[in-house]
C-alpha positions in Angstrom: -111.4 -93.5 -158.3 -110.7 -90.4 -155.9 -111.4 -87.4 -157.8 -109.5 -84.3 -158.0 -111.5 -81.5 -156.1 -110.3 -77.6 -156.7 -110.4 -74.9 -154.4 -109.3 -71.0 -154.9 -106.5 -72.0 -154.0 -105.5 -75.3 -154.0 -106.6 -78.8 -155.2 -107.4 -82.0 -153.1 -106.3 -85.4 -154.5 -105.2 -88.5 -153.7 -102.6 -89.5 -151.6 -99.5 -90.3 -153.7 -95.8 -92.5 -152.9 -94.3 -88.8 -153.4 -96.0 -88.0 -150.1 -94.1 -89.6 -147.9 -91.7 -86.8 -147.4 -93.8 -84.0 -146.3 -96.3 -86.3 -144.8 -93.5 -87.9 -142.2 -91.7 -84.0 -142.0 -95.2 -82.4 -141.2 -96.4 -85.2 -138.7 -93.4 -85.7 -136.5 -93.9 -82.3 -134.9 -95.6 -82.7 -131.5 -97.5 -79.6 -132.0 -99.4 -81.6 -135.0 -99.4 -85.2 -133.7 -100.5 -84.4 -130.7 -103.6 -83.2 -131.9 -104.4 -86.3 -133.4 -106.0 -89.9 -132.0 -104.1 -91.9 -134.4 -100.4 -90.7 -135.3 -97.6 -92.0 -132.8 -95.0 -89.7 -132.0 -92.2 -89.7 -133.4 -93.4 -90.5 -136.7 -91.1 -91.7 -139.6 -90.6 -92.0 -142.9 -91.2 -95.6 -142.4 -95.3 -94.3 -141.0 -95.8 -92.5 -144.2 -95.0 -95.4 -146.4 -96.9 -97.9 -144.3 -99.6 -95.4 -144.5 -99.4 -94.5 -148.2 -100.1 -98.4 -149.3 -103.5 -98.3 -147.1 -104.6 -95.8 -149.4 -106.2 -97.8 -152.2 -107.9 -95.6 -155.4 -111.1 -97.5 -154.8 -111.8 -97.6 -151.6 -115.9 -96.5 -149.9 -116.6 -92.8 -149.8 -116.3 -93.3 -146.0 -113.0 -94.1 -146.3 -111.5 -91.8 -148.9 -108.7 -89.3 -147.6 -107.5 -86.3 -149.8 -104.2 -84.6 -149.8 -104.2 -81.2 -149.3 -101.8 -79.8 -152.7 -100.5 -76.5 -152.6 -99.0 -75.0 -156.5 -96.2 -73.5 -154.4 -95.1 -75.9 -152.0 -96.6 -79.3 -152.4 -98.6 -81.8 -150.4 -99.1 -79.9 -146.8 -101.8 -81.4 -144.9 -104.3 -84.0 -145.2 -108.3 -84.1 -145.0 -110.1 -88.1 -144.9 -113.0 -89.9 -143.6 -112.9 -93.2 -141.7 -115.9 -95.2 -140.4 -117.0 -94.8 -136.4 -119.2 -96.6 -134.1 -121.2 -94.2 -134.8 -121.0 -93.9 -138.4 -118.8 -91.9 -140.7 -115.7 -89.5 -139.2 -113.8 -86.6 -140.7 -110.4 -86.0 -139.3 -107.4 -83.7 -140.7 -104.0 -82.2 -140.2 -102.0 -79.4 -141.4 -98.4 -79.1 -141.7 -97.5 -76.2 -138.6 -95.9 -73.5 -141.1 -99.1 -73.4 -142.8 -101.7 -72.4 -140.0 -103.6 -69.3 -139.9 -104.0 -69.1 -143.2 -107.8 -70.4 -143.4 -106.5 -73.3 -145.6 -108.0 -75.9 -143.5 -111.2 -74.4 -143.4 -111.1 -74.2 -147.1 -110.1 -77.9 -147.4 -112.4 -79.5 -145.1 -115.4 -77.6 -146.8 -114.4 -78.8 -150.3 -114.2 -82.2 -148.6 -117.7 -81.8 -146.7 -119.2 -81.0 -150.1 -118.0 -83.9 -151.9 -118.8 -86.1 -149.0 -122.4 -85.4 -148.6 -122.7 -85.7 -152.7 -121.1 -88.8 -152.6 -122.8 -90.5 -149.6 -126.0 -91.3 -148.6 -125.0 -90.3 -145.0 -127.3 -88.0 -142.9 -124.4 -87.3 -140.9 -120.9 -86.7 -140.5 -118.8 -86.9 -137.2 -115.6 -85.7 -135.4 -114.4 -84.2 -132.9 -111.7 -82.4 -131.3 -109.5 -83.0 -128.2 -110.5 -80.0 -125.4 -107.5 -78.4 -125.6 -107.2 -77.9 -130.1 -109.6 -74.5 -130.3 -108.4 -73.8 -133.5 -109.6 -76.8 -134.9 -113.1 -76.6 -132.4 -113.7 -73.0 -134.6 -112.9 -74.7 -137.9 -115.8 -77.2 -136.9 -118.5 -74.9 -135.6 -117.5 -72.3 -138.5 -118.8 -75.4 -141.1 -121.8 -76.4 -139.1 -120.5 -79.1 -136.2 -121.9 -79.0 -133.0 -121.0 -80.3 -130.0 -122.7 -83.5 -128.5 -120.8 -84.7 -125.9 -117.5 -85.7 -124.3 -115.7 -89.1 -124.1 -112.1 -89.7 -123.6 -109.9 -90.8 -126.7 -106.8 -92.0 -126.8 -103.6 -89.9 -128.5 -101.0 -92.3 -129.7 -98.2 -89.2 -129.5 -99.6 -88.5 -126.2 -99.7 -92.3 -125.0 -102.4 -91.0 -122.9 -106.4 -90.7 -122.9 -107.6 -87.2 -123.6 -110.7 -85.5 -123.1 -112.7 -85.2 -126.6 -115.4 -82.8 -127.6 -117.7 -84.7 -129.8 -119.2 -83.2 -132.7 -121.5 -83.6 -135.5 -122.7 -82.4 -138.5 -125.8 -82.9 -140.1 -126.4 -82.8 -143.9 -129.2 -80.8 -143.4 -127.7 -78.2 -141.6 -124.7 -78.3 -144.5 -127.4 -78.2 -147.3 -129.0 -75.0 -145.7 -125.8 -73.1 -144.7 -125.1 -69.8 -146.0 -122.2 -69.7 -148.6 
């Protein structure tokens, strides 16, 4: 079962049918998708549905995703881990009228925490397209470094992008400075 994890100011929980709305409204903006490897552009209602019955209660700790609830306006955003080649991946999205507002840094450091409690992983992955600083300070604010570059392919962009690689270690998360 995906537990319920609180912030200050919001809670993280499982993805639910009643997200389909914001979840299809937040991701077909360009602005969003397009900082993303695997959400097409448009995206539809139809997306978030076909999405929403992937996300099974009991699925492995390396591929648990969290919704991102806000008391005042609802599911906003999205924080999940999927497995990699080289082993598990963070990834996340925010809904564009809620930027700026150190929410995602928030959310993504509640799910970091739970992660590395959950897992025996020594090491978390992700990564950022070169062009997304916002989300490259969000990484190297919680620890991430980079270790390379590759090329990635954007489903909104229909193109290969170049794709700062990061990682973070749980040591380095374990000794960070709260």
């Amino acid at each position: 079962m995906i537990p319920v994890l609180r912030t200050a100011r919001f809670i993280l929980r499982q993805p639910q049918s009643g997200d389909d709305e914001p979840i299809a409204r937040y991701l077909n903006d360009f602005e969003v998708a397009g900082n993303l490897a695997r959400v097409p552009f448009p995206y539809r209602l139809s997306d978030a549905r076909a999405w929403l019955r992937t996300r099974l209660p009991n699925l492995p700790v390396e591929e648990t995703c969290f919704a991102i609830a806000l008391p005042e306006a609802g599911m906003v955003g999205h924080v999940g881990f999927h497995r990699g080649a080289e082993g598990p991946v963070i990834g996340y999205w925010l809904g564009r009228p809620f930027w700026g507002q150190g929410i995602m840094t928030e959310a993504v450091s509640a799910a970091i925490d739970w992660f590395f409690e959950a897992s025996r992983a020594e090491a978390l992955y992700s990564g950022v397209f070169h062009f997304n600083a916002a989300s490259f300070a969000i990484q190297s604010k919680l620890g991430f470094v980079e270790t390379g570059r590759s090329h990635l392919l954007c489903l909104a962009r229909d193109a290969e992008v170049e794709h700062i690689d990061t990682q973070l270690t749980r040591t380095t998360w374990k000794a960070r400075d709260r």
